[in-house]
N, C-alpha and C positions, 0 to 999 in steps of 0.2 A: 533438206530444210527449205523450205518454202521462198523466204528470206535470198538464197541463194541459186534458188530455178528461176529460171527465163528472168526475170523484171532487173535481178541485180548481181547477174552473175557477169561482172566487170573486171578488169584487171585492178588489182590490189592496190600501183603505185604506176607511175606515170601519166601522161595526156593521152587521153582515147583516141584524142582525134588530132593525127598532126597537118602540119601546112603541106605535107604529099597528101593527105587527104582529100583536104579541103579543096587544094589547087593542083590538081596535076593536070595541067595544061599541057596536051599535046599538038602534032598541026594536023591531025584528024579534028580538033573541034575549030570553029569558023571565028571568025572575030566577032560576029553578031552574038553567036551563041556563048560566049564569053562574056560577052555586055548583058546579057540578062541572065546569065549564071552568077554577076559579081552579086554579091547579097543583098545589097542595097535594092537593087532592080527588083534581084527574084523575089524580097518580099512585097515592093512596091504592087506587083502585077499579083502573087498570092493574095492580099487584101483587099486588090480589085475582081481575081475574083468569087471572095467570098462576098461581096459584097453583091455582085451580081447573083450569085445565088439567094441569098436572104431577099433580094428585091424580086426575084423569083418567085419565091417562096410566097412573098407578102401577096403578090398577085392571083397564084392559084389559091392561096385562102379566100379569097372573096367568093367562089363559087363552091367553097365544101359548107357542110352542114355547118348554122349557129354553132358559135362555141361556149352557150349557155349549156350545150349536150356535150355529155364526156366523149361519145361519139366524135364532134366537132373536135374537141379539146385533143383528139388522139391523132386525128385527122391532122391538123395543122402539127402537131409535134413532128408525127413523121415526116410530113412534107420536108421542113427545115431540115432536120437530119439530116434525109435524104440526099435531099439539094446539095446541103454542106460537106457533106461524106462525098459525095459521088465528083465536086469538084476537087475536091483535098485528096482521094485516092487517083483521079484519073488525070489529072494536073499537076497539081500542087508539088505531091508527093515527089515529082522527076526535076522540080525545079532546085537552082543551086548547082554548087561543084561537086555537092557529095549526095543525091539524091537518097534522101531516107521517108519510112515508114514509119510515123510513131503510133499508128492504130494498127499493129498486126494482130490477128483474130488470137495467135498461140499466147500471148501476152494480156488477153482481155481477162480471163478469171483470177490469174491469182489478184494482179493490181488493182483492180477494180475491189476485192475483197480484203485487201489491206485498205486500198483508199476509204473504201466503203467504213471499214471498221475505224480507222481514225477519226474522218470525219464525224462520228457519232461520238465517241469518246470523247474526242473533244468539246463537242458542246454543249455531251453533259456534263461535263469538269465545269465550263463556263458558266450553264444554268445553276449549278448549284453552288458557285461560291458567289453566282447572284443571289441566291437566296439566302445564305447567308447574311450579305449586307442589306438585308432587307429591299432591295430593290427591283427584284423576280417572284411573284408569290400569284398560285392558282386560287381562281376563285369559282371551278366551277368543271364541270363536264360538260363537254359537248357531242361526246361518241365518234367513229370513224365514219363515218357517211360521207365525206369528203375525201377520204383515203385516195383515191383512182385522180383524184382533179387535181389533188397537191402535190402526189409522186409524179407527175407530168407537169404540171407547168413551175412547179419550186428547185424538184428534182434534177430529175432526168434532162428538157428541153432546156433550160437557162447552163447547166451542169454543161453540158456537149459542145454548145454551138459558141460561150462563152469559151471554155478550155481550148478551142479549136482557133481560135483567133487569138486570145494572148497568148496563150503557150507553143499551140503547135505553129502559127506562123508568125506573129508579135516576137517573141523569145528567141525563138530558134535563129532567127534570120541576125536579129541584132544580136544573140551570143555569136553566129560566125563572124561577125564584122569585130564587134566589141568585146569579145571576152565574157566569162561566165556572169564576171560580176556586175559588170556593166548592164549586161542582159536581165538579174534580177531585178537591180535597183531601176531599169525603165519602164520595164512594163511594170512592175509592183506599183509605180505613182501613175501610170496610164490606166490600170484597174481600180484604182482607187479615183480616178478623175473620170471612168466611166462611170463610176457609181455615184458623181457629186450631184445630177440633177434626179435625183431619184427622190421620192417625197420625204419630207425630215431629213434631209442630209445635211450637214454641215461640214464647216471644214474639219471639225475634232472626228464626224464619221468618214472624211476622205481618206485621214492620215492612220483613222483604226484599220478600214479597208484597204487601202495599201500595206499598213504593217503585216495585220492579223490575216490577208486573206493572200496578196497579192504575194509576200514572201513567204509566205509557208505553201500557198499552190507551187509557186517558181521552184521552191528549193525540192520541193516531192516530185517534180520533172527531173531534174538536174537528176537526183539519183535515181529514178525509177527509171529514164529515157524513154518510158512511154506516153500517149496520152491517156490512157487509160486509170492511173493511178490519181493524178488530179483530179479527173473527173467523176472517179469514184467520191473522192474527200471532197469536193466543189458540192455534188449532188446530196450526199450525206449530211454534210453540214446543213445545208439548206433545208433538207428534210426535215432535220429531228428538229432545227430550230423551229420551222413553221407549225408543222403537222402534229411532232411530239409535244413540243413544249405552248402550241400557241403564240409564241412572242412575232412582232412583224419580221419580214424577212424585205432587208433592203430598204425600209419603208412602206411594204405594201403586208394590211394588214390581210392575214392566213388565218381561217378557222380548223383549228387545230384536234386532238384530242379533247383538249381540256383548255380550258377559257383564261390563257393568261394574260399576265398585266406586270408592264415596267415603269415602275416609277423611281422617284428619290432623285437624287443629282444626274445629273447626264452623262459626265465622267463616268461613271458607274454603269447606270442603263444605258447608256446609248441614246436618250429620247427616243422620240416618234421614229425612228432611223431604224431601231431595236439592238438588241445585245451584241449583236454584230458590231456596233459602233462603240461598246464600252473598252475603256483603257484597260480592262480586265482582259479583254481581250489582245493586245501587246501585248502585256503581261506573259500571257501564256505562249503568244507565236514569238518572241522574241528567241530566248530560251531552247525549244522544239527548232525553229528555222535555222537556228546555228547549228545545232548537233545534226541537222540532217545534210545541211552542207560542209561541215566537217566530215561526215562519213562519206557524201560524195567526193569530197577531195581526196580523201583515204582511198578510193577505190578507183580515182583515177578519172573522173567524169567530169573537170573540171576544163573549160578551154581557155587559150589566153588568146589577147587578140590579135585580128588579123595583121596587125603590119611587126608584132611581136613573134608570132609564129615566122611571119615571112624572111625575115633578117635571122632568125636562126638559120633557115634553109640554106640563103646565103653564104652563112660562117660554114655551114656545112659542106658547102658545094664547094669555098675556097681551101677549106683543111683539106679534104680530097682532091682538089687538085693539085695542092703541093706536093702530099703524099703521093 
């Protein structure tokens, strides 16, 4: 079963990952190397250098083709990838006590086609109990001609390089420090406060985008352990909102299949922001976010935090020494 290859074949009950994991410090490793393995550090310098990569990146686009050309448009996607991938496998990935890989290639198809497939279902569940309250309704066709430009720049490039910083290094670093929960609840309002100067944002779309995006991406890491599965559901979402249905994505309007329009109260639509930002949207990641971190906790992928794991270690190490 699918479900149970490579993405979530986990142990059923207990912590995946204990404090001999995270910290087995022996005097093969140096005191330095200790100081930027504590997690605080490793992610401090992981976010410096994604950051030098993205400014990378922004630099070699100045001399690729316009990106009025899907050429261009393809050009600069890969760049970033690139850049982003190549410092997160050849860095990133070894930093920490417990050095992991959450992009390995045997994990990309199935997660990515769960993610993929959620995220769509999902936002047609969304669009259509928008249309319902009359606050989602097409007016019009516009054809696929745009298909190549909105799978790249809605999809794919914001889907990757976003999941690659909250999740694989944002998340990961503060769940070793702080525990699983701690870990959703920071980055879910740092995803939602990356999203507040975006056009139409408001604070009702910070608090939907943190609910509706921030904790249902976090809690689809938590059991998937990949980055693939998020970025599946990230990229998905994004798609069918813009592409399929028309409505803005983020606030930035997408010409889509067919020519839609949000109107009616904001709670509802989302405004200018678009459905992404409607309390419809809670509604539905509330619900969905718990079951999937209750089956993560069933399976075992839950961490507690660091100075909790540590004092266990402790009680352990003094039970055996008496014994």
């Amino acid at each position: 079963m699918l479900l149970q290859s490579g993405w979530l074949n986990r142990r059923a009950t207990g912590v995946v990952m204990t404090e001999q994991d995270f910290h087995a410090v022996g005097p093969s490793r140096s005191k330095w190397r200790r100081i930027v393995d504590f997690p605080l550090m490793a992610m401090l310098i992981a976010v410096a250098l994604f950051i030098f990569a993205v400014t990378a990146a922004n630099l070699i686009a100045r001399v690729l083709p316009p990106s009025s050309t899907i050429e261009g448009v393809a050009l600069r996607a890969a760049v970033y990838i690139a850049l982003t991938c190549a410092v997160y496998k050849l860095v990133i990935v070894r930093l920490g006590d417990r050095p992991r890989d959450d992009l390995q290639v045997r994990d990309a198809a199935p997660s990515l086609f769960i993610g993929c497939f959620l995220g769509f279902i999902l936002f047609c569940a969304l669009a259509g109990i928008a249309a319902l309250f009359d606050v989602y309704n097409v007016l019009g066709w516009n054809g696929a001609g745009e298909l190549p430009r909105a799978l790249i720049l809605i999809g794919i490039l914001p889907a990757f390089v976003e999941e690659l910083l909250f999740r694989g290094i944002l998340f990961r670093w503060i769940e070793e420090l702080s525990g699983t929960w701690i870990a959703l609840a920071v980055t879910s309002a740092l995803f939602g406060a990356g999203h507040a100067f975006n056009p139409g944002a408001t604070l009702a779309s910070s608090f939907a985008t943190m609910i509706g995006a921030g904790v249902l991406l976090g809690s689809v890491y938590v059991l998937a352990r990949n980055l693939w599965a998020p970025i599946g559901l990230h990229g998905a979402w994004n798609f069918t909102q813009g592409f399929v249905f028309g409505a803005p994505v983020s606030g930035k309007v997408v010409h889509g299949l067919v020519q839609g329009h949000v109107s009616g109260p904001i709670l509802l639509s989302g405004g200018a922001f678009g459905l992404e930002a409607s309390m419809i949207v809670v509604v539905l990641a509330i619900p969905l976010g718990t079951g999937l971190m209750m089956l993560a906790r069933k399976r075992g992928e839950l961490i507690e935090p660091w100075w909790i794991r540590r004092a266990a270690v402790k009680r352990d190490h003094v039970a055996t020494s008496v014994s």
